[in-house]
C-alpha positions, 0 to 999 in steps of 0.5 A: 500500500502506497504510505501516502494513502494512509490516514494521517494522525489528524484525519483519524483524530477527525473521524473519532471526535466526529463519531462521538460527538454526533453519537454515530459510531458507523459515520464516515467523512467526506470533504464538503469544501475547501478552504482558502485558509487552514480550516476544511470542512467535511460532511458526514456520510451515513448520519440523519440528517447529515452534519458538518465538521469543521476541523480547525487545527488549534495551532493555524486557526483558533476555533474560539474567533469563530465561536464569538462573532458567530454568538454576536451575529446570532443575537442580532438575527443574523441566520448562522449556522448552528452548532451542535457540538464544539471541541476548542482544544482539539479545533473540532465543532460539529455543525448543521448542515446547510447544504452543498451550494453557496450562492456562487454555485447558484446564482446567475443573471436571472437570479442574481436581483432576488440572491442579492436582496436576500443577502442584503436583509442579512447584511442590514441586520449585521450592520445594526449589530452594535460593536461591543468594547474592545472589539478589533477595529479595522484601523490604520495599521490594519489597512495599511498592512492588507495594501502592503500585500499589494506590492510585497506579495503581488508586484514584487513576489508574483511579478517580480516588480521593483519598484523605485524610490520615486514609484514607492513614494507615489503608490504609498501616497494612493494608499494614503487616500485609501486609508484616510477614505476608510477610516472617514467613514461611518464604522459598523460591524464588518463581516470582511468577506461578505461575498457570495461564496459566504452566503448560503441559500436556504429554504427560509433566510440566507445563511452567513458563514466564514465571519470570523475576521470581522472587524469594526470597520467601513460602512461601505465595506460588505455591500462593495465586497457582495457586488465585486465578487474575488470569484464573479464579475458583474456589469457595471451598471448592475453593480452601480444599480445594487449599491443604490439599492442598498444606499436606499434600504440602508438610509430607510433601515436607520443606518448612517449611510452618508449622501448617495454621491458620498457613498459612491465614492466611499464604496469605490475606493473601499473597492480599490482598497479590497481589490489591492489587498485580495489579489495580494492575497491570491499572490500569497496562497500561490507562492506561500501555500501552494495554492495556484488556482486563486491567483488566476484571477488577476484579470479579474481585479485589474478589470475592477480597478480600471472600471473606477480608477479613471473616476480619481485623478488623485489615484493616476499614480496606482493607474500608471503602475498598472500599466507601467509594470501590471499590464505588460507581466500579465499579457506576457503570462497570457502569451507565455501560456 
């Protein structure tokens, strides 16, 4: 027998805690999703109904994060998913199961108006939560060190950029206008990644999960991240379309949303923010983590960033590094393969 098929001490620690704690000492595991991070999901076979183990090795991903924000978005209405059993020692929980799809394996053009209103009646409900003291703020470092991935992981490891004395100095300038846009904004609880790929469709409200990163943060953040998807691309006159429709619920919902022409700036350069930080993270996970897949995506957010960039001429600097050094990598990659 090949070694490599073997189960591995982990895989066998899984399995046992998951037999006990769904009291099943047939179930079997198989996986139900895989993880940007260090989490994996499994699904059981031979359980009714089926469940969901989350495996969070406690030494890469403390299961106690989760846990917290899940109560918080639970006591504000926000549908979760429930737990029904939780080792934090061992970084085991065992969950509903919500079912296969997320709303990026289902939603289309057709559906997207009805996904997306559902989606935002849970974002509402999250953003009314009130922050608790001593919640982790989405502050200047913070920003600041989610762009740095920009040129440390994307320009200089993927691409193998250099930029000089005087490019630095213009990018930081842009990142400057990036951060001082966030932290201007009205602050509310942020989910972080509140994308399609987080959303669950159910037969009653949608269902929010991966929350574990949230922050007290931009207002603008979550709807940007919902309509200018790391995994989907919409048209831009459906994206401007839905975040006037948020701007609208969340003016009625109370929220403290600013003007409609403040909010639009807010969100497209909260969206610069996100797209730099994203594709810095794809660069990461390929060249760190050994995971390709993410940073095939490139296009995609170069296509988000020349849709707005023309719209503020303070941020020409981050166009003309687009085109100086991003543009010409990128075609070569594509002519290379």
């Amino acid at each position: 027998m090949d070694p490599s098929t073997l189960p591995t001490a982990r895989e066998h620690q899984r399995l046992a805690w998951a037999r006990a704690a769904a009291g099943n000492p047939a179930l079997e595991l198989e996986r139900a999703s895989v993880d940007a991070g260090f989490r994996s999901y499994w699904r059981t076979i031979g359980n009714v109904p089926s469940r969901i183990v989350m495996d969070s090795p406690p030494e890469k991903e403390n299961v106690t994060g989760w846990l917290k924000v899940r109560e918080l978005l639970r006591s504000g209405g926000v549908r979760v998913p429930g737990v029904l059993s939780e080792d934090a020692e061992q970084g085991f929980m065992l969950l509903e199961d919500l079912g296969p799809h997320t709303y990026l394996h289902v939603i289309d053009a057709d559906n997207a108006d009805m996904m997306f209103e559902a989606a935002l009646a849970q974002l509402l409900k999250l953003q009314h939560i009130p922050v608790p003291d001593g919640f982790p703020a989405y502050n200047e470092e913070v920003l600041l060190r989610e762009l740095r991935l920009f040129d440390e992981w994307f320009l200089g490891v993927h691409l193998g950029v250099s930029l000089d004395e005087a490019e630095t100095e213009r990018l930081f300038a842009v990142y400057r206008v990036l951060i001082d846009s966030a932290l201007a904004q009205p602050q509310v609880l942020v989910h972080r990644d509140f994308m399609p790929r987080n959303l669950m469709p159910g037969d009653g409200d949608t269902a929010v999960i991966d929350f574990q990163d949230a922050l007290h943060g931009p207002i603008a953040y979550d709807a940007t991240c919902l309509f200018k998807d790391a995994f989907l691309s919409w048209p831009e006159e459906r994206v401007a379309r839905w975040q006037a429709r948020y701007h609208a619920l969340a003016t009625e919902a109370g929220l403290p949303v600013p003007t409609w022409e403040q909010y639009r700036r807010d969100a497209d350069l909260i969206g610069i923010h996100r797209h730099l930080k994203v594709i810095g993270i794809f660069a990461r996970l390929n060249h760190r983590d050994g995971k390709p897949k993410y940073v095939a995506d490139a296009p995609r957010f170069l296509a988000y960033l020349d849709a707005v960039l023309p719209r503020y001429p303070e941020l020409q600097a981050l166009a003309d590094l687009l085109d100086a050094h991003v543009r010409p990598a990128l075609q070569g990659a594509s002519a290379a393969a």
